[in-house]
Structures are given as C-alpha cells and as structure tokens.
PDB file with one MODEL, atoms N, CA, C and O in Angstrom:
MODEL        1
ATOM      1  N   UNK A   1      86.853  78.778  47.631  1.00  0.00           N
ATOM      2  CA  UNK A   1      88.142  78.959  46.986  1.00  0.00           C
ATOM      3  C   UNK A   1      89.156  79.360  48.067  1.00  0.00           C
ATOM      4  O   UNK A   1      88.823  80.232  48.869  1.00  0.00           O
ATOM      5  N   UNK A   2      90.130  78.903  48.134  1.00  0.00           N
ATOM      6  CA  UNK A   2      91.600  79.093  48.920  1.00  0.00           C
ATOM      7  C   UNK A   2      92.236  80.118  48.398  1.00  0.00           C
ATOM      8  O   UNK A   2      92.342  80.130  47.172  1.00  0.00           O
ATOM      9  N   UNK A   3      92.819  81.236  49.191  1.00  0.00           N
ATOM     10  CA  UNK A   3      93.983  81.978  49.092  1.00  0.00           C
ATOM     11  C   UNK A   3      94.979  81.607  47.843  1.00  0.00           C
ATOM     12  O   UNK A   3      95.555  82.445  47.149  1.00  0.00           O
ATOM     13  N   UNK A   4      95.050  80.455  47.724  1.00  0.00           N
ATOM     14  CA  UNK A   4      96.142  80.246  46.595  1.00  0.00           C
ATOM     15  C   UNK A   4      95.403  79.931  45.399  1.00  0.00           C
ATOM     16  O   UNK A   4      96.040  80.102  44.359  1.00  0.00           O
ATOM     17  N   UNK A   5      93.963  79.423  45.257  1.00  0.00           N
ATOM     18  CA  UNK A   5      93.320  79.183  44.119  1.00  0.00           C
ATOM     19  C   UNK A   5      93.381  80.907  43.948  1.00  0.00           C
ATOM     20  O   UNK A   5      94.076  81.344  43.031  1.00  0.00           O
ATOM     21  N   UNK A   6      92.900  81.539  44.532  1.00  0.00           N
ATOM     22  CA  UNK A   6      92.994  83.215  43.998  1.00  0.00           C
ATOM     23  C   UNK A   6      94.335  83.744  43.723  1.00  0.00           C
ATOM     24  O   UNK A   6      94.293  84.735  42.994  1.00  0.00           O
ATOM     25  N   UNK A   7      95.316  83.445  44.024  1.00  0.00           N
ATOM     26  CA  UNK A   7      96.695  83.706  43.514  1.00  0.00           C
ATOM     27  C   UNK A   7      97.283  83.368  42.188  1.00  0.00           C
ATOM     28  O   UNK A   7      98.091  83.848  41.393  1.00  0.00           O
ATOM     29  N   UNK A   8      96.378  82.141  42.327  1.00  0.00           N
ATOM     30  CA  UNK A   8      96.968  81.639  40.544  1.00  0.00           C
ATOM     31  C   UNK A   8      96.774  82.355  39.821  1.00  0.00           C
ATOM     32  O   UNK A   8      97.561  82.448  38.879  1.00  0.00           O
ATOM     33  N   UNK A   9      95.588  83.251  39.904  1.00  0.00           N
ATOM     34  CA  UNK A   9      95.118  84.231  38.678  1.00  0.00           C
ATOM     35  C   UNK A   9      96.582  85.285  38.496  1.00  0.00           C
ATOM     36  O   UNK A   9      96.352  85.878  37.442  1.00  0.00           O
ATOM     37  N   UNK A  10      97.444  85.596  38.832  1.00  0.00           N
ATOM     38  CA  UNK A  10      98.170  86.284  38.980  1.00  0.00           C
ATOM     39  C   UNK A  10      99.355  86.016  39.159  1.00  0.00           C
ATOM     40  O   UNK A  10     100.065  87.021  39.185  1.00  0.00           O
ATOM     41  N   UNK A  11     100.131  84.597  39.364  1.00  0.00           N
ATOM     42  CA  UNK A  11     101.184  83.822  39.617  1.00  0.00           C
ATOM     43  C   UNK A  11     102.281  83.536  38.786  1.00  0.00           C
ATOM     44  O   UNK A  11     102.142  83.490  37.564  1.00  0.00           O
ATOM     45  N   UNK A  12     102.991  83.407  39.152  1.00  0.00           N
ATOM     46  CA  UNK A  12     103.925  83.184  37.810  1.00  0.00           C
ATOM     47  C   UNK A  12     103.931  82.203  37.057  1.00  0.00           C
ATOM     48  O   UNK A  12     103.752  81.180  37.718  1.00  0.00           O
ATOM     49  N   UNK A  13     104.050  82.009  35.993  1.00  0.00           N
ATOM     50  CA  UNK A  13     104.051  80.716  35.188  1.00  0.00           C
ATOM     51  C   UNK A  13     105.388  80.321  34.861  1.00  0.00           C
ATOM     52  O   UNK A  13     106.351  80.825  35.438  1.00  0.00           O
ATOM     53  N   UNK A  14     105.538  79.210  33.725  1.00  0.00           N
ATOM     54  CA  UNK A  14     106.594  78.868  33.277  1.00  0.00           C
ATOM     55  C   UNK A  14     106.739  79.246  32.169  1.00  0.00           C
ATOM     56  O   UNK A  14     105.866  79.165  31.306  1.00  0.00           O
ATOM     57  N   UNK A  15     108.291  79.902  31.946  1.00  0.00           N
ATOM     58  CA  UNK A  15     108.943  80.747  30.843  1.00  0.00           C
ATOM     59  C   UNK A  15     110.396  79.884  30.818  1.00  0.00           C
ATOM     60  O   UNK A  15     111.055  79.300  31.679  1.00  0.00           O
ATOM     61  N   UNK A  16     110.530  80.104  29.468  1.00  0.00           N
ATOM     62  CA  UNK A  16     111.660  79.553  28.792  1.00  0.00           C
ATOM     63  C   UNK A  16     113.104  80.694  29.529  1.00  0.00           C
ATOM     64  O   UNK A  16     114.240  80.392  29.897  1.00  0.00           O
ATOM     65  N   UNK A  17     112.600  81.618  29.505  1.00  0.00           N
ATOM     66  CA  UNK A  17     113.292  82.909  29.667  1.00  0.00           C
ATOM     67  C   UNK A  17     113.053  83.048  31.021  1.00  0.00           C
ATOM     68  O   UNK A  17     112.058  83.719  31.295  1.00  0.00           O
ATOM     69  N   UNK A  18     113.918  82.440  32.269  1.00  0.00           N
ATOM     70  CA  UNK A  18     113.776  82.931  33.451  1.00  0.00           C
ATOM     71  C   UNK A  18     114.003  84.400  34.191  1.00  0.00           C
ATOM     72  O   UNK A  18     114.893  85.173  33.838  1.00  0.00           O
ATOM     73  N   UNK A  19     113.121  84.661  35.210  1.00  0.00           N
ATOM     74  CA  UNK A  19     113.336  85.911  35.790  1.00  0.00           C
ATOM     75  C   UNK A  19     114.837  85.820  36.768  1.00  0.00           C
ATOM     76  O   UNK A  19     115.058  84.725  37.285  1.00  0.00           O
ATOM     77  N   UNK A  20     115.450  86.507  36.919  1.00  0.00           N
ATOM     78  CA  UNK A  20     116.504  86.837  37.884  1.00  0.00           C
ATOM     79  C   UNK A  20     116.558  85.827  38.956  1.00  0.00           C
ATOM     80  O   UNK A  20     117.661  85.294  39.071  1.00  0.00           O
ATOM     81  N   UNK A  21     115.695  85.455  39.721  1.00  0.00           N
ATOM     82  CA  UNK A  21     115.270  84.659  41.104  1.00  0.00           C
ATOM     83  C   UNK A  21     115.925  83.360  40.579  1.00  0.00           C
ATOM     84  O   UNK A  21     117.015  82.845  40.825  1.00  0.00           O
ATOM     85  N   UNK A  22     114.470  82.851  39.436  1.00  0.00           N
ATOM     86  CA  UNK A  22     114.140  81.600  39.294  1.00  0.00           C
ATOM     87  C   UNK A  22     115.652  81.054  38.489  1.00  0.00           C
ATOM     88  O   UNK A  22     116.024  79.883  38.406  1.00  0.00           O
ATOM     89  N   UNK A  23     116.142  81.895  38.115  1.00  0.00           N
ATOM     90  CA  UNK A  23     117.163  81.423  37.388  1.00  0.00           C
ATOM     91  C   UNK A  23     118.628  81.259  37.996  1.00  0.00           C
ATOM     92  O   UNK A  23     119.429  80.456  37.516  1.00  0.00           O
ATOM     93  N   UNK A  24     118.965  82.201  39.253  1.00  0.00           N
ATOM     94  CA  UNK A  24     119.800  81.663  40.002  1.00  0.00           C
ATOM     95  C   UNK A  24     119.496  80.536  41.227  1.00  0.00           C
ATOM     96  O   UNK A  24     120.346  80.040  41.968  1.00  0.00           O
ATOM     97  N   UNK A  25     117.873  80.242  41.228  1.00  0.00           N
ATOM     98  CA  UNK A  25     117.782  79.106  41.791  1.00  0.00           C
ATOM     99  C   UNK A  25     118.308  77.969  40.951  1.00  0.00           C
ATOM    100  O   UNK A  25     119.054  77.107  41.417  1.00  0.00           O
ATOM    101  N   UNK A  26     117.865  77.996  39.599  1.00  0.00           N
ATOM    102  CA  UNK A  26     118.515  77.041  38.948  1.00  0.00           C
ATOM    103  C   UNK A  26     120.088  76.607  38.409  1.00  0.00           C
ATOM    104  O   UNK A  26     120.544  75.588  37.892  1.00  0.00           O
ATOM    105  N   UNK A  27     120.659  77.911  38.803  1.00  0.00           N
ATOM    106  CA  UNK A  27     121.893  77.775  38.525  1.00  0.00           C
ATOM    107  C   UNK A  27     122.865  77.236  40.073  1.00  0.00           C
ATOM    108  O   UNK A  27     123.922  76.608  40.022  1.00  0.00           O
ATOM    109  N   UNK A  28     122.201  77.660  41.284  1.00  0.00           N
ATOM    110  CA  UNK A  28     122.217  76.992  42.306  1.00  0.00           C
ATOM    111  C   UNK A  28     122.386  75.800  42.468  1.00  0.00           C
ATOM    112  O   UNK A  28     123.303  75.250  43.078  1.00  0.00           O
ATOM    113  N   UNK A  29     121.232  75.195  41.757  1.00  0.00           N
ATOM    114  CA  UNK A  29     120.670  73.655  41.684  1.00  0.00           C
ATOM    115  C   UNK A  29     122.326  73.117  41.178  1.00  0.00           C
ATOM    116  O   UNK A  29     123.322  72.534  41.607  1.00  0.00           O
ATOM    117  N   UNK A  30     121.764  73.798  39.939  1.00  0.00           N
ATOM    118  CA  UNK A  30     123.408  72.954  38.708  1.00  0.00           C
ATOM    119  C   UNK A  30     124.672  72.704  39.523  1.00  0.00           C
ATOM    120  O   UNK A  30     125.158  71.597  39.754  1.00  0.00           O
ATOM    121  N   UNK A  31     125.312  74.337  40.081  1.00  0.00           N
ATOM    122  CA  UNK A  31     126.091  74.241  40.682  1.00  0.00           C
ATOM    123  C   UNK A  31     126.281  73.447  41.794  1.00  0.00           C
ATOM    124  O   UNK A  31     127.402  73.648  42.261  1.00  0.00           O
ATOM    125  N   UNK A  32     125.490  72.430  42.560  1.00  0.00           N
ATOM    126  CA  UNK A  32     125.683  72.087  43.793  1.00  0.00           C
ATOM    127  C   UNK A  32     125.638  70.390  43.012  1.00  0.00           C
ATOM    128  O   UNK A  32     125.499  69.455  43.800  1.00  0.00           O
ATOM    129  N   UNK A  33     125.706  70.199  42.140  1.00  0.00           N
ATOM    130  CA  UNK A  33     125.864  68.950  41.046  1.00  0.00           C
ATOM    131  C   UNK A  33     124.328  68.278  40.798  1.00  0.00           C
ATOM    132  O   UNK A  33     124.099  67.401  39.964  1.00  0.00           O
ATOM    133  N   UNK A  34     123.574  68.732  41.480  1.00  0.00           N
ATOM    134  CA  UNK A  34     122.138  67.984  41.537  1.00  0.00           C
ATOM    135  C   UNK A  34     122.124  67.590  39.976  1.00  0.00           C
ATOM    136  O   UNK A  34     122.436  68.320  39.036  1.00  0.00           O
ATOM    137  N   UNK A  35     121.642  66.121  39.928  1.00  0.00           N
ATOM    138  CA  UNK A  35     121.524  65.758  38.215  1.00  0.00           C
ATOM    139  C   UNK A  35     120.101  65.603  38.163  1.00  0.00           C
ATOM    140  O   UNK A  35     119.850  64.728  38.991  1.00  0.00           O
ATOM    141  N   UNK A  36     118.801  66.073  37.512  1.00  0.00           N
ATOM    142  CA  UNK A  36     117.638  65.416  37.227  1.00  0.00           C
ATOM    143  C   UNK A  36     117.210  64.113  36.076  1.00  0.00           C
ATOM    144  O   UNK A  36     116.171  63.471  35.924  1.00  0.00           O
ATOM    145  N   UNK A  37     118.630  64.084  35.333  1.00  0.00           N
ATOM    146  CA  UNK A  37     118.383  63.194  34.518  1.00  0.00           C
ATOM    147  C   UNK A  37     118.194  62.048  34.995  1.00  0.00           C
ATOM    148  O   UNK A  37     118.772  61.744  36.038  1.00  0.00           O
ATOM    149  N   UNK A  38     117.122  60.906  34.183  1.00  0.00           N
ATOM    150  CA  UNK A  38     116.198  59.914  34.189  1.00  0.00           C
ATOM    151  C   UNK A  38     116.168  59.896  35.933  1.00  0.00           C
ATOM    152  O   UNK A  38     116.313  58.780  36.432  1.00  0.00           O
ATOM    153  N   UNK A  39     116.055  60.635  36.533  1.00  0.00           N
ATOM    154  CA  UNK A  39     115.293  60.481  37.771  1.00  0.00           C
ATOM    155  C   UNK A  39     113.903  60.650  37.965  1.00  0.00           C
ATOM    156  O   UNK A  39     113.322  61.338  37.125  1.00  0.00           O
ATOM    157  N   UNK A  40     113.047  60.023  39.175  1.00  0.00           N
ATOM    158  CA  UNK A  40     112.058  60.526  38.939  1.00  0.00           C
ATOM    159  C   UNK A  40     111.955  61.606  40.472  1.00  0.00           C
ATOM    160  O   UNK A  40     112.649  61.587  41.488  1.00  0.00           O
ATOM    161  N   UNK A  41     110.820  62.459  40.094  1.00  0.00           N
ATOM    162  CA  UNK A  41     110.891  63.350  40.864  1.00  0.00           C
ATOM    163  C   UNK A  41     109.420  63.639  41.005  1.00  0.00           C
ATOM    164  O   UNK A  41     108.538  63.431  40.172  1.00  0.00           O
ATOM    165  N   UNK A  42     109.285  64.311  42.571  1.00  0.00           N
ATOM    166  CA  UNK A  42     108.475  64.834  42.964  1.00  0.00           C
ATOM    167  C   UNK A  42     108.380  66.118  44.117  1.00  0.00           C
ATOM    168  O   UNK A  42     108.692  66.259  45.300  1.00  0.00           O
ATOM    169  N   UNK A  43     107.518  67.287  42.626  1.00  0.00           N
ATOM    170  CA  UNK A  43     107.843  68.428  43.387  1.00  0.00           C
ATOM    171  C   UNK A  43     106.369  68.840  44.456  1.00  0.00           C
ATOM    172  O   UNK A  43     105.195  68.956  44.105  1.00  0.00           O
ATOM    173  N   UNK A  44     106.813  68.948  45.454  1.00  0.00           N
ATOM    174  CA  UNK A  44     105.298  69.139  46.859  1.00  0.00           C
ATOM    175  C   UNK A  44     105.335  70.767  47.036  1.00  0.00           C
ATOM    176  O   UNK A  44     106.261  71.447  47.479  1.00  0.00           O
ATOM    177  N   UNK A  45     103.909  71.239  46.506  1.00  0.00           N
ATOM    178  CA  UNK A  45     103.882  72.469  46.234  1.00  0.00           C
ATOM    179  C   UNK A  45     104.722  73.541  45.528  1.00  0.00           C
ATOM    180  O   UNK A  45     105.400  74.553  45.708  1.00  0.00           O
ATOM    181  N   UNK A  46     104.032  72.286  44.185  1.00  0.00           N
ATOM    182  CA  UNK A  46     104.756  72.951  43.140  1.00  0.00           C
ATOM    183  C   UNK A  46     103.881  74.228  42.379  1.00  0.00           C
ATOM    184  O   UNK A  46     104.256  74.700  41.305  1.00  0.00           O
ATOM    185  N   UNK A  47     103.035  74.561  42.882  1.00  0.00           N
ATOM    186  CA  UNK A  47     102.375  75.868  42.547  1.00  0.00           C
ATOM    187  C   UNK A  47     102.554  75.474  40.929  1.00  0.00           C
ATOM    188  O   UNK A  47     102.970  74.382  40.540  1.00  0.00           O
ATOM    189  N   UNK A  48     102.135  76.640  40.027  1.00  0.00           N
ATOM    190  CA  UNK A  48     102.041  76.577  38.715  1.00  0.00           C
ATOM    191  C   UNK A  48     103.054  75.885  37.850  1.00  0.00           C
ATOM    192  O   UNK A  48     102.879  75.560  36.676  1.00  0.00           O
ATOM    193  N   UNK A  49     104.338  75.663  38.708  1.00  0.00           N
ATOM    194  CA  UNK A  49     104.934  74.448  37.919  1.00  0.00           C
ATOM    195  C   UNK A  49     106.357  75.185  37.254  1.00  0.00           C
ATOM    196  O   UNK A  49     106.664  74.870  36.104  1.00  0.00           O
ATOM    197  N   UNK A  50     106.988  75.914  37.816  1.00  0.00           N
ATOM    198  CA  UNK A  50     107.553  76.933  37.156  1.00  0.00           C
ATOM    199  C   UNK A  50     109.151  76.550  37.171  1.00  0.00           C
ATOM    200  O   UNK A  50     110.054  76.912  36.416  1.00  0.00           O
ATOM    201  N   UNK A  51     109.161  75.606  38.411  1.00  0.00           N
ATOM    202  CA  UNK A  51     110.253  74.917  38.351  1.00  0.00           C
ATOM    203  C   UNK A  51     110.222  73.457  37.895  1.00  0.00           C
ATOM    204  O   UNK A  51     111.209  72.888  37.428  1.00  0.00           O
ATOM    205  N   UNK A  52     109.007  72.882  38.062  1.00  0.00           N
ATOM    206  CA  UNK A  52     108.266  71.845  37.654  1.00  0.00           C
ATOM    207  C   UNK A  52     108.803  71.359  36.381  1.00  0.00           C
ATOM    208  O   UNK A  52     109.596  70.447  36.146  1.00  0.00           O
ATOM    209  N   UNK A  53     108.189  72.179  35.617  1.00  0.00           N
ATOM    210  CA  UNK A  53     108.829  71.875  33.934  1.00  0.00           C
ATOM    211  C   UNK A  53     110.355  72.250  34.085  1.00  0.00           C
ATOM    212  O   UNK A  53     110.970  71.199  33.905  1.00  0.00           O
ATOM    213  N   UNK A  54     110.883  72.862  34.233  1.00  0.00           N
ATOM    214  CA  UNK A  54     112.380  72.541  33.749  1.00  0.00           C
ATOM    215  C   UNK A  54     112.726  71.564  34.288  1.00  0.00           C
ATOM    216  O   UNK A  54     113.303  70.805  33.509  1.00  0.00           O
ATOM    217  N   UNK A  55     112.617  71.059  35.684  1.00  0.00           N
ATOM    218  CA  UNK A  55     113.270  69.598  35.860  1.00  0.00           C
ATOM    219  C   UNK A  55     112.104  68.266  34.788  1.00  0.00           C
ATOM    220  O   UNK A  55     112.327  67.103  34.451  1.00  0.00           O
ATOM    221  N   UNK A  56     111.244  68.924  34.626  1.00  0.00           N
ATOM    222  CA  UNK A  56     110.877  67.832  33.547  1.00  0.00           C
ATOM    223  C   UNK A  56     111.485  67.565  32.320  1.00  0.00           C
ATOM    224  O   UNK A  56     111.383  66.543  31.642  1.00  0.00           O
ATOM    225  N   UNK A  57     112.276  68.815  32.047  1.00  0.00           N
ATOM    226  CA  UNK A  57     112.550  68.193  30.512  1.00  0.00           C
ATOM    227  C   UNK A  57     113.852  67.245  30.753  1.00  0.00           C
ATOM    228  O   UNK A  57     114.197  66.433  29.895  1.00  0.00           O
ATOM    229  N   UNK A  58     114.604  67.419  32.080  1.00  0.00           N
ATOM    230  CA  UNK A  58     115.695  66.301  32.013  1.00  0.00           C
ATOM    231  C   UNK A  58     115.380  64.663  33.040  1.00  0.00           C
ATOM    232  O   UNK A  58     116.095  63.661  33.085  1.00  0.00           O
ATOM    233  N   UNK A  59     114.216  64.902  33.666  1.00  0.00           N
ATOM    234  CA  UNK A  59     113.841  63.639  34.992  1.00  0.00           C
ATOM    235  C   UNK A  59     113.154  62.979  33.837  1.00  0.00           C
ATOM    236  O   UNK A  59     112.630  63.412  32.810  1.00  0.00           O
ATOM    237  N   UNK A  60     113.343  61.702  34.384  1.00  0.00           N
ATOM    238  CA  UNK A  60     112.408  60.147  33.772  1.00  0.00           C
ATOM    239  C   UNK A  60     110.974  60.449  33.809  1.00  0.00           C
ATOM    240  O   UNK A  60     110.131  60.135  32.969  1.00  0.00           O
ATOM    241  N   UNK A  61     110.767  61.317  35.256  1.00  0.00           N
ATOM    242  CA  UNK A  61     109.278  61.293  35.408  1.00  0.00           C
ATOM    243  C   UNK A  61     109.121  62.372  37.002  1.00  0.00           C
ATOM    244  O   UNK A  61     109.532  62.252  38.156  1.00  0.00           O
ATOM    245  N   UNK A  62     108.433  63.238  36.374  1.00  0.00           N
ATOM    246  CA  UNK A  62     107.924  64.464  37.415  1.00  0.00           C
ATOM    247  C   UNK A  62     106.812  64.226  37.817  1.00  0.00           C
ATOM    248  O   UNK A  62     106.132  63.672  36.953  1.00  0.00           O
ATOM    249  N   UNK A  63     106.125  64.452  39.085  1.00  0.00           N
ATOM    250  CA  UNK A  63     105.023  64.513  39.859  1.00  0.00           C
ATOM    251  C   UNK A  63     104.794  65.679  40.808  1.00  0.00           C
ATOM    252  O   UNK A  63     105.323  65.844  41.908  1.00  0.00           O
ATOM    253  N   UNK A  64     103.800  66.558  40.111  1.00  0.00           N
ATOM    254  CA  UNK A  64     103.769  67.815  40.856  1.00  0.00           C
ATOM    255  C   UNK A  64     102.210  67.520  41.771  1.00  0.00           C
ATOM    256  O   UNK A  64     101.160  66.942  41.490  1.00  0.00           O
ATOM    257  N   UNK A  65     102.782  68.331  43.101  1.00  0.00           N
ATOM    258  CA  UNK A  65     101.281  68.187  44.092  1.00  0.00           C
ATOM    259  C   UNK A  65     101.749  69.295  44.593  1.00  0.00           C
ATOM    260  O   UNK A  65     102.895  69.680  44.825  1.00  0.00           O
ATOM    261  N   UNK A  66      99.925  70.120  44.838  1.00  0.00           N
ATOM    262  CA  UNK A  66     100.116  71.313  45.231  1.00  0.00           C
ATOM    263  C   UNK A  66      98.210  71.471  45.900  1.00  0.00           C
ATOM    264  O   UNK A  66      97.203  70.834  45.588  1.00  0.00           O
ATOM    265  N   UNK A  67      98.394  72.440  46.745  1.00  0.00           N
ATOM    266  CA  UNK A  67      97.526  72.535  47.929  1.00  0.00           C
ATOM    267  C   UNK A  67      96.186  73.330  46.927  1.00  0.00           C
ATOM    268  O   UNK A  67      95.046  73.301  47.391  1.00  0.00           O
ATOM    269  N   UNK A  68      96.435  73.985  45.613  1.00  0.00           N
ATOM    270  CA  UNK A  68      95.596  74.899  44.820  1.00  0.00           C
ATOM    271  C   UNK A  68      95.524  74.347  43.697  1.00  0.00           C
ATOM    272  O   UNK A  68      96.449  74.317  42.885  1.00  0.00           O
ATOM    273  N   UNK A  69      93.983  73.663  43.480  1.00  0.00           N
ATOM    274  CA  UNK A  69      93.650  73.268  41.975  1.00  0.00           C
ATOM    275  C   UNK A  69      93.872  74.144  40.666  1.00  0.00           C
ATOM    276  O   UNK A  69      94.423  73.756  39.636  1.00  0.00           O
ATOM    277  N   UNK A  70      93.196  75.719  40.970  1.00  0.00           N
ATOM    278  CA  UNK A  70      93.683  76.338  39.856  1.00  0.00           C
ATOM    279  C   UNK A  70      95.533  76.251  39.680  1.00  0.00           C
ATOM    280  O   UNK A  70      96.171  76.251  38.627  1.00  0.00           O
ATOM    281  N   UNK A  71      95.947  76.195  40.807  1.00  0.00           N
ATOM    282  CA  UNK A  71      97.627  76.251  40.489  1.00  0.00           C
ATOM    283  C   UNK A  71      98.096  75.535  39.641  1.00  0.00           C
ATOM    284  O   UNK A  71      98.922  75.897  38.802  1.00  0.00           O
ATOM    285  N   UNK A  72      97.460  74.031  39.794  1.00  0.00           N
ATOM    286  CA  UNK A  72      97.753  72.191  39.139  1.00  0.00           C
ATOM    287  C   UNK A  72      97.006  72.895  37.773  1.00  0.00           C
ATOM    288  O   UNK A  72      97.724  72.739  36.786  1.00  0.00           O
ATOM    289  N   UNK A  73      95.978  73.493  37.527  1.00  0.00           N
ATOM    290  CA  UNK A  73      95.142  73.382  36.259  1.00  0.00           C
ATOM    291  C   UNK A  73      96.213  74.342  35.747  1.00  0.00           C
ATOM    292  O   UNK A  73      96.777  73.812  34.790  1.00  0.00           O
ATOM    293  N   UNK A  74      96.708  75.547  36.016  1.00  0.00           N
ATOM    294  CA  UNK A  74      98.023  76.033  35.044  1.00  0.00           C
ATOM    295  C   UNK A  74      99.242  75.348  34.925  1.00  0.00           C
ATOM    296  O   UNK A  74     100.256  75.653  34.297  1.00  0.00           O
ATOM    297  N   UNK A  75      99.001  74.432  35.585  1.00  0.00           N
ATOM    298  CA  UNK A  75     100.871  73.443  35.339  1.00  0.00           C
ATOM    299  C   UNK A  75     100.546  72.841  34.238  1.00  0.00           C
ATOM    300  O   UNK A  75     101.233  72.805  33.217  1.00  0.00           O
ATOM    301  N   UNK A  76      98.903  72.072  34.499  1.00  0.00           N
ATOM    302  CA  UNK A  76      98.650  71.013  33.461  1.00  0.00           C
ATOM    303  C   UNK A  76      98.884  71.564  32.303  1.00  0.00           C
ATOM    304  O   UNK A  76      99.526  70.974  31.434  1.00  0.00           O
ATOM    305  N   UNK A  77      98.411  72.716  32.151  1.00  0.00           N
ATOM    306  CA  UNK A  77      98.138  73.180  30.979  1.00  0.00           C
ATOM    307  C   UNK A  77      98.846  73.988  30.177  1.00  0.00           C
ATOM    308  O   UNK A  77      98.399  74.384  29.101  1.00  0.00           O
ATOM    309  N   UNK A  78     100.149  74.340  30.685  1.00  0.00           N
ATOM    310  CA  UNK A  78     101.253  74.737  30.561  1.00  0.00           C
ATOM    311  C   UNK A  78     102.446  73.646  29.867  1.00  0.00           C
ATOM    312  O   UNK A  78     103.192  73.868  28.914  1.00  0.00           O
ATOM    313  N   UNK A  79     102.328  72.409  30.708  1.00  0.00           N
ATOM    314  CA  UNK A  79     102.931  71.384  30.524  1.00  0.00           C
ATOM    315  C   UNK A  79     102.192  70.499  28.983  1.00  0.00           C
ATOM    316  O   UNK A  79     102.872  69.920  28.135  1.00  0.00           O
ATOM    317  N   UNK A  80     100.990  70.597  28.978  1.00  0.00           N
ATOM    318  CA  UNK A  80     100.295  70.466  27.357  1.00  0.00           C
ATOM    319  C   UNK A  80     100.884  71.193  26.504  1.00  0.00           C
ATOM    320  O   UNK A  80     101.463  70.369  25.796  1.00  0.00           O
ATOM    321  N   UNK A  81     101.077  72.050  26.171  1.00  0.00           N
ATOM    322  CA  UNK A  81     101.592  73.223  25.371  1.00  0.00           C
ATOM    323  C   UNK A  81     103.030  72.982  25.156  1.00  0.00           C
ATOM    324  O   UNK A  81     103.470  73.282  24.046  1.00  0.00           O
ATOM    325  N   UNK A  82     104.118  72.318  26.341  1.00  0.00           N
ATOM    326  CA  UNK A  82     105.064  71.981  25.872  1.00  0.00           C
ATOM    327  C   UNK A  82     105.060  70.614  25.468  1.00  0.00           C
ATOM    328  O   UNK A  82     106.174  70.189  25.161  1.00  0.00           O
ATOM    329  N   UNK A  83     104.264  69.936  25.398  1.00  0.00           N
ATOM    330  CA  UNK A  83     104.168  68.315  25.272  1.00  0.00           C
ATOM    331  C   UNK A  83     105.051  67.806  26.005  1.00  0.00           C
ATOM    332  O   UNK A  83     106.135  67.340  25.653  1.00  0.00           O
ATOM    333  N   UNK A  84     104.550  67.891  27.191  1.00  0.00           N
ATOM    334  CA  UNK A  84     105.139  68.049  28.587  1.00  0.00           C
ATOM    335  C   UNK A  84     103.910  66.553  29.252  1.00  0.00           C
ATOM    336  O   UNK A  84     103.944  66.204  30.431  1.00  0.00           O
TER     337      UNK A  84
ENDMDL
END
C-alpha cells in the first residue's frame, strides 16, 4: 500500500457544502471565466474527486486519474451516489 492509499482513509471527500479552501478555489475558477460546460475534462490526480464532481456536473465528460486506488475507489463511489 502507498502513502496515499493510507491517506484516503482520512481524506477529504466530496460535499455539496464546500470547506473555505475548496470553495474559493472554485470561485477562483468562475472568476477567471473558466467554463466546464459540455467540455470534456481530465482531472490528473484527482485524489477522492472533490473537485472532480463539481466540474462533473457541468463538463460533457470527466476523467479522473490518480496515483491511489483507494483514492479512485472513493471518487467511484461517491460519484455512484450522485449518479455521477
């Protein structure tokens, strides 16, 4: 197991309700005009997916790759739950 497969146990996930950080990253994003709509995208070490899913609900099509299987197995399964 990798350093980051042991991190997942403890990592942040994806919330509707962003923390402070994640949410002026995203307001960052907005502000600088970035559009995700019907784009497709691919996020490279996207860890549990936390930014992952929000550009999913507006891109054509997301592709997350990340260096930690448990990380990908909480995106997947995160992203199930939203019918994602």
């Amino acid at each position: 197991m990798n350093k980051w497969d042991e991190k997942a146990k403890n990592y942040s996930r994806y919330s509707s309700c962003n923390n402070t950080f994640e949410a002026n990253v995203l307001k960052t994003i907005k502000n600088l005009g970035i559009d995700f709509a019907n784009k497709n995208i691919i996020d490279i070490g996207c860890g549990t997916g936390v930014y992952t899913l929000h550009v999913a609900r507006f891109a054509k099509k997301v592709i997350g790759i990340d260096y930690s299987i448990n990380m990908l197995e909480i995106l997947n399964e995160d992203s199930k739950k939203l019918g994602i």
